[in-house]
N, C-alpha and C positions, 0 to 999 in steps of 0.2 A: 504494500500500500504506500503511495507517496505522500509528499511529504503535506499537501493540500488535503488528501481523502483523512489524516488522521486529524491535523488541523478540525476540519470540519466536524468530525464524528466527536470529539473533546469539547467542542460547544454544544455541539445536540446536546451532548452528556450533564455540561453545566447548565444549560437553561431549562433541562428539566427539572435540576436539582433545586431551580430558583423558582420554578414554578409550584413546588409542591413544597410544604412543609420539613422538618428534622426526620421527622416521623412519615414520610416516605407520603403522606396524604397531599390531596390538590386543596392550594387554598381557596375556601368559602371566595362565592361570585362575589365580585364585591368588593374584595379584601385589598388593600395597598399594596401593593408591592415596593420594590427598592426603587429610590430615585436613580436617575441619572438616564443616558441616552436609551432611547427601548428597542427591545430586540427585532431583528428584521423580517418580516416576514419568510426572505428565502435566500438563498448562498447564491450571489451570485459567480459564475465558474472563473478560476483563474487560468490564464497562461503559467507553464509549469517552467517557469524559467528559476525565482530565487526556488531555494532547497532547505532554509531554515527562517524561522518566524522572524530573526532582525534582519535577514536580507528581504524578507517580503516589506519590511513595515521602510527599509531607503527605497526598493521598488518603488513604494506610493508615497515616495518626498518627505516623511516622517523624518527625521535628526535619530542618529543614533544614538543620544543620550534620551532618559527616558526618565518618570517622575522614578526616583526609586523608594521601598517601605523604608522607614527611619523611626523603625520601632526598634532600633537598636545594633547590635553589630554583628554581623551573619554570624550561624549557629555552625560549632567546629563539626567538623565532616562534610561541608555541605560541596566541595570541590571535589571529595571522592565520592561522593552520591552522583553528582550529576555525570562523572568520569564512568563510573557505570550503568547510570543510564544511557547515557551516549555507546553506550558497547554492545546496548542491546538492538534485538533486531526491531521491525516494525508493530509485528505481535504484541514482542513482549512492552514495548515502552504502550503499547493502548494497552494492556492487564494493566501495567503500573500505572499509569494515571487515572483509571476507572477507581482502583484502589484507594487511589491519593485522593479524587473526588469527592468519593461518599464518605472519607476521614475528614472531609475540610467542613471550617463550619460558615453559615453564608455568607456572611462580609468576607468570607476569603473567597469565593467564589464571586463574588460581586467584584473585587478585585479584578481576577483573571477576565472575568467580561469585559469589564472598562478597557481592560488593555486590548482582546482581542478585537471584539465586537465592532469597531470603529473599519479594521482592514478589513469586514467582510461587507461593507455601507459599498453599494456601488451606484451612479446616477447611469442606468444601462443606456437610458434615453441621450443623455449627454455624450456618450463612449460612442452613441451608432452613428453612420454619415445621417445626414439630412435626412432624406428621402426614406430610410429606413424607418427613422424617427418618426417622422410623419405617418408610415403605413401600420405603425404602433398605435399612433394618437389616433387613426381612425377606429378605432374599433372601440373608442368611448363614446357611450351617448353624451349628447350635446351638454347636460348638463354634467357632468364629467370630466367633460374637456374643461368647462366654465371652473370649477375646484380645482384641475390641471395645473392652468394658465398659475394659480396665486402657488405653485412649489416654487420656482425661482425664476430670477430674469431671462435665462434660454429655455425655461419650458415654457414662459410665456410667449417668448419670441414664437416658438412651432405654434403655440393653441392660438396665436391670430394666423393664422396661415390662411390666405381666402381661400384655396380650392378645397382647403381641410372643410373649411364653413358652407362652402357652395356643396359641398355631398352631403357636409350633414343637414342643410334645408332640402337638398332633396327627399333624404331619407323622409323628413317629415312634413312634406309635400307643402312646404311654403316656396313662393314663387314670389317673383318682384325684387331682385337687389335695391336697396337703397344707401345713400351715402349718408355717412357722419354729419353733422352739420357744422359749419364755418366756427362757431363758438366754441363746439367742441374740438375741434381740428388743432383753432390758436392755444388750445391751454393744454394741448398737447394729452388730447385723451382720444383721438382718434385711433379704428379700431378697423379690422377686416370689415368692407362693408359688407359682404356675406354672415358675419358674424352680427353687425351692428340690424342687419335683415331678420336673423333667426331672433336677436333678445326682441326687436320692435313687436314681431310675430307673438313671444310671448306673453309680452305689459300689454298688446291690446286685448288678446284672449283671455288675462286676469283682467282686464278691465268689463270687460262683455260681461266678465262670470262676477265681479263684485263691486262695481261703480256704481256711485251712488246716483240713482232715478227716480229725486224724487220732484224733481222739478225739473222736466223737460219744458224746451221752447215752443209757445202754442202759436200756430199760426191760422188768423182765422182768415176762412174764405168762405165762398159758393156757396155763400148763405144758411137756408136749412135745407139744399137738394144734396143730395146722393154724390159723394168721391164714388164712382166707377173705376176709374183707374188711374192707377199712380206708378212715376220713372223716377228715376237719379241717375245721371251721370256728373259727375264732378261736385260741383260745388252750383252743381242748377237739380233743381227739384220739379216736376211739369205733373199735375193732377190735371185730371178731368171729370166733368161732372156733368150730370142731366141735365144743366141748366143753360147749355150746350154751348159751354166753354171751355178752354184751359185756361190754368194759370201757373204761371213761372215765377218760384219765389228762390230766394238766395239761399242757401244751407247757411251761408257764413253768419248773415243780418238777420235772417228768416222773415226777411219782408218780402211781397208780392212785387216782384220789379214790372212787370207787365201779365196785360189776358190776351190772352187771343183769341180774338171775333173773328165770327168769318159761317159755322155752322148755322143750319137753322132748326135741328134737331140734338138731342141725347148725344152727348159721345161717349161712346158703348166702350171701345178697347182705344188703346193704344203703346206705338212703341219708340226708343228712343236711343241714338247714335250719337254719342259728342253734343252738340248743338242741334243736329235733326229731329224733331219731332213728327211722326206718325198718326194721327188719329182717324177713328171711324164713327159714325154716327148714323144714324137714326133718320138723316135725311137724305141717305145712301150714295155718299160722297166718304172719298179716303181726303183729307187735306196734310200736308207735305209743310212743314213750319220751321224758321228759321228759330230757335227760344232766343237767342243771344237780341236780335233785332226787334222779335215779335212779327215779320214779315210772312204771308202766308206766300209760300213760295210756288205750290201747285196747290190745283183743287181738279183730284182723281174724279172722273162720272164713267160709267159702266154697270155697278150694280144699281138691280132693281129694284131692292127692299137691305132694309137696314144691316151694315157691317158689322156683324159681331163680331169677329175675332181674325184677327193677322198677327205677323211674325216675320221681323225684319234679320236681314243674316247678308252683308255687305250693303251694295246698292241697290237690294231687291228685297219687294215685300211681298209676301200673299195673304190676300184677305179673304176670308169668307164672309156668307151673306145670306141672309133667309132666304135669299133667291134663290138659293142649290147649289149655288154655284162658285169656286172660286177664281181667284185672278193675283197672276203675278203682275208687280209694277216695279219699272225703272224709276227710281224715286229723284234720280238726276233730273233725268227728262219730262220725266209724268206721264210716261206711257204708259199705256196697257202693254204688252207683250205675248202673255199666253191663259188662257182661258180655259178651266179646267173643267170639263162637265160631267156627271154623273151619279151625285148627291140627288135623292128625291124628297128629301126633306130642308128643313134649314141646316147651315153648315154649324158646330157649335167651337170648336176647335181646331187649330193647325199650327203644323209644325213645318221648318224646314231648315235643312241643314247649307241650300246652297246645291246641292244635288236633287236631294228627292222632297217631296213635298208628302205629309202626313194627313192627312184630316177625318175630324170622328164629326158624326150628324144626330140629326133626330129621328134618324133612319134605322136607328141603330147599327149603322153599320163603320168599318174604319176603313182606308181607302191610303193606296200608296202608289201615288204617282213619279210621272216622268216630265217634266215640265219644260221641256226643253222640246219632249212630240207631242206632248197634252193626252199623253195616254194615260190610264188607269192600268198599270201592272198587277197589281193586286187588291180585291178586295176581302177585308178580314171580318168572318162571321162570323156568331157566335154570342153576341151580345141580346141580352132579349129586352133590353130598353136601350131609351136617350142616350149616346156618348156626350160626356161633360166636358171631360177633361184628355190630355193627352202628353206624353215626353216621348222622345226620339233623341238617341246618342248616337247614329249613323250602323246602329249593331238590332238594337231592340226598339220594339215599338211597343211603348204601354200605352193602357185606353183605359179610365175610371169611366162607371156606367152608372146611372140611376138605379142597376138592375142589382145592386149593391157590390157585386166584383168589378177587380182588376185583373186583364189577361195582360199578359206579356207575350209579345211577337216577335217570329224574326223575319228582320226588315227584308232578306232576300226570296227566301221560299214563303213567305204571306201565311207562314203555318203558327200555331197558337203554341208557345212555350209551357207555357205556366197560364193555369185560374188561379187569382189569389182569392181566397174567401176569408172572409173574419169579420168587414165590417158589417154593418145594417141596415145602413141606407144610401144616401147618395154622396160618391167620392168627388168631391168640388174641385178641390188641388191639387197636384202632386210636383215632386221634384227627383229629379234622377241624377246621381253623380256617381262617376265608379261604381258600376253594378250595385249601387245601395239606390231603393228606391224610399221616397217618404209621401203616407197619403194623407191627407184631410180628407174628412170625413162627416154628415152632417149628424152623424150618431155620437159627436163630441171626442173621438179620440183620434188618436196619431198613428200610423204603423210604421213602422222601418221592415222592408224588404230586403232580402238576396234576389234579383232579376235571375240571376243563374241558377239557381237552386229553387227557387220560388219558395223560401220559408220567408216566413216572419221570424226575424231578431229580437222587436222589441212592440210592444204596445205601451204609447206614452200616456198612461194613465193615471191611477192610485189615488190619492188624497188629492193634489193638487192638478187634476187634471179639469180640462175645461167643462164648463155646467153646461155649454149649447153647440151648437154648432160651427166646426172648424170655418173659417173664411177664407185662409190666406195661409201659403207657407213659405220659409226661404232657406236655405241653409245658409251658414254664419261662420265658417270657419269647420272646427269640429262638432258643431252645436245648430242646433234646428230651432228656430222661430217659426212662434206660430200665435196664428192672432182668431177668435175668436166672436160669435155673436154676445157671448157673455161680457164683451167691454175689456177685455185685456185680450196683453202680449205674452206667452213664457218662453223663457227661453230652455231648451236641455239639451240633455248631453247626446249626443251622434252614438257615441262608443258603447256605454251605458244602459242609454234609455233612461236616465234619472234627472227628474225633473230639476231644474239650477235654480229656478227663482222666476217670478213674474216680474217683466220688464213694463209695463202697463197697467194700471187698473182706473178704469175710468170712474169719474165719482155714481155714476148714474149705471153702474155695471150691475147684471140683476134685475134691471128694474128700466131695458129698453136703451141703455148704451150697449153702440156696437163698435168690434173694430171692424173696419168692411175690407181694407187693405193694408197689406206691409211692403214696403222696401226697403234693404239693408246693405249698405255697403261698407266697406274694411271697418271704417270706424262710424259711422252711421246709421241711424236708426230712422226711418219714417213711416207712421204711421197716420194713415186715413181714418177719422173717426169722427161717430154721430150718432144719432138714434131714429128710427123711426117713428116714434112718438112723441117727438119736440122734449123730451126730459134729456138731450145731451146736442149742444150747438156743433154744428157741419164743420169740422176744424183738421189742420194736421199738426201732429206732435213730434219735435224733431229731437232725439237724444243724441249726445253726443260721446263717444265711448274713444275720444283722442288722447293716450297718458300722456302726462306732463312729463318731458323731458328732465331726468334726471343728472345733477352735477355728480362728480367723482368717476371711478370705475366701471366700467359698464360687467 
């Protein structure tokens, strides 16, 4: 055995001896043990070059003078002792120190540690090149790395590493780099902007789950009619309402900067691109708006009876229309282009990715076009009432029905994946991300899907679940918003299934406040809300979930 394997086996030997009692017993959980540096979790290996402990301890730049005991003057023999241990072989000198060990009492063993313990401290991360280093640090989760960074100045050097930070947001599916800010930068706290990505990622999602709401910004409008539909992009907000307007108010001031006139019926849907605005109404025109100007830029004529529902995806919208029938439009130009027929009832839903165009009716039926020949590839049967609602990811096609299920389709063979059954009545909303589907439901609850598997994961129910019927849903991050005719928001958990807390509660909730619509972006909250019985004013509620940028270390 060399001179390293005995080394090593002579600590195991003492730090078990440190560990346990005189009396051979483990000390009680709990119990103090001896001060000073503490033992290392594991050996790291040496190169076998010195051959005795004071050539290992100048190996590692140590001084060959050393504290020595000065409890007096060495005990006679003690040169022909070690003259014969040095004579012996490798065996014998581990018998004789196993011996000497469980003869020593612990401050002498406490001793031997101090002295040894220090040359087996290795920083491996520091000894490897870079890139090794680095392919170490990846395999800590993010919060790991973050405990990493504060061991010393070159480990924190690696745990800002960006492309370390850019895999670990991937792993945890945050998107978006962002940069440090200018404040931060000069005081010299700038950090991986991948990193400075993943903490923002984290303070807004503790913020979602614990900021305080209890005084959101009210924004009153549209009198006491109906919010039908509500957009955000940016820092512009656009509702519409039966009173057959929109209005565009600031997220930042939450005042109404401009309406836009121009309908002469209901605006039933719409949708919204940067500055573009979409609407359809009731007086069977699509209108094309500038929000920035208030400019009505086009005003669509084609259908025959009022637009309920379109779906914008680049420069092209498709609306449907009680008439049967739907229609793509160049929102540039304001053309018609293609003309989709074969709904025999009204259209209630549509989706489109840009390729294929989706649409569920009163027909009951669901319908997967080509819109480029104005063909009908597939029609999906199966429904024995109204389609309400509908999602398409360019793989599956789901359909909520009045008829109380959800099927799941696949978009190529028009064949029926999955029936989901569970709820009770009629599924209003849904949302689909990564094979997770989420429904609203007018029987007051939430479900989370597997599209692939077709089970149910979770029903967001229990104590704190909604008293009426689902209105609106969105996902949030890893957390699901859901807004309700009972007069609140809650917000839960994705993962879960467990209710976080109510983001809303209107004062007239119970008792004919509603929320009719949500939308949510990174750090924003907007919601549409009123009552049908004049006991709660036609308003929107804007929370704001932006953390305050914190000084010192990130």
């Amino acid at each position: 055995m060399g001179f390293y394997g005995t080394l090593k086996l002579i600590f195991i030997k003492m730090k078990r001896k440190l560990d346990h009692g005189p009396d051979g017993r483990p000390f009680p959980t709990g119990k103090k043990r001896c001060k000073g540096n503490s033992c290392p979790s594991s050996l790291a290996p040496f190169q076998a070059t010195p051959t005795t402990f004071g050539e290992l301890r100048l190996a590692n730049g140590h001084s060959a003078q050393r504290r020595r005991v000065t409890s007096g003057p060495p005990p006679s023999g003690l040169q022909d002792w070690l003259h014969i241990f040095q004579a012996w072989s490798g065996p014998e000198r581990l018998l004789a120190m196993d011996e000497l060990i469980d003869r020593c009492e612990t401050n002498q063993v406490k001793h031997m540690m101090q002295l040894i313990e220090p040359q087996f401290q290795r920083d491996f991360i520091s000894l490897l090149p870079k890139e090794l280093s680095l392919y170490v640090l990846s395999f800590l989760a993010p919060g790991d790395l973050l405990q990493a960074a504060q061991t010393c100045s070159y480990w924190r050097t690696l745990a800002e590493d960006n492309l370390l930070w850019r895999e670990k947001c991937r792993e945890e599916g945050v998107a978006g780099c962002v940069f440090g800010s200018r404040r931060r930068a000069k005081r010299g706290l700038a950090s991986s902007p991948w990193k400075t990505t993943y903490i923002r990622h984290q303070r807004i999602e503790t913020s979602w789950r614990t900021a305080d709401t209890h005084t959101p910004q009210v924004l009153m409008g549209h009198d006491d009619h109906v919010i039908t539909c509500l957009q955000v992009s940016g820092d512009l907000i656009v509702s519409g309402s039966d009173d057959n307007t929109l209005k565009v108010w600031s997220a930042v001031t939450g005042q109404c900067v401009r309406t836009l006139l121009g309908h002469t019926g209901g605006v039933w849907c719409s949708q919204m691109s940067v500055a573009t605005v979409i609407s359809g109404s009731t007086d069977r025109t699509l209108r094309v708006w500038n929000a920035e100007s208030g400019e009505c830029v086009h005003t669509l004529y084609g259908h025959t009876s009022t637009v309920r529902c379109m779906h914008l995806h680049g420069n092209r919208v498709v609306s449907g229309s009680r008439d049967t029938t739907l229609r793509v439009w160049d929102v540039v130009t304001g053309q018609c282009v293609h003309v989709l027929t074969g709904h025999v009832a009204a259209v209630r839903c549509v989706q489109y990715d840009g390729r294929r165009v989706v649409s569920g009716g009163y027909d009951y039926m669901v319908k997967i076009w080509d819109p480029e020949t104005q063909t009908c590839l597939h029609t999906l049967e199966g429904h024995t009432n109204r389609v309400y609602s509908l999602q398409f990811d360019g793989v599956y096609v789901v359909s909520g029905s009045l008829d109380t299920s959800i099927r799941v389709w696949d978009v190529e063979t028009g064949g029926c994946v999955h029936k989901l059954t569970g709820h009770q009545s009629l599924t209003s909303g849904m949302e689909l991300r990564d094979n997770l589907l989420v429904s609203g439901n007018a029987d007051s609850t939430v479900r989370v899907w597997d599209v692939r598997t077709g089970q149910c994961l979770h029903t967001l129910q229990g104590p704190n679940r909604h008293q009426s019927a689902v209105t609106c849903l969105q996902f949030c991050r890893g957390l699901v918003l859901s807004s309700s005719d009972d007069g609140t928001v809650k917000l839960w958990d994705l993962r879960t299934g467990a209710w976080v807390r109510d983001l809303v509660s209107l004062q007239s909730q119970g008792s004919g406040g509603v929320v009719w619509r949500i939308r949510a972006s990174d750090t924003r909250l907007v919601c549409a809300a009123g009552s049908r019985n004049g006991t709660e004013e036609t308003k929107l509620l804007l929370l704001d979930f932006e953390p305050e940028e914190r000084g010192g270390d990130e």
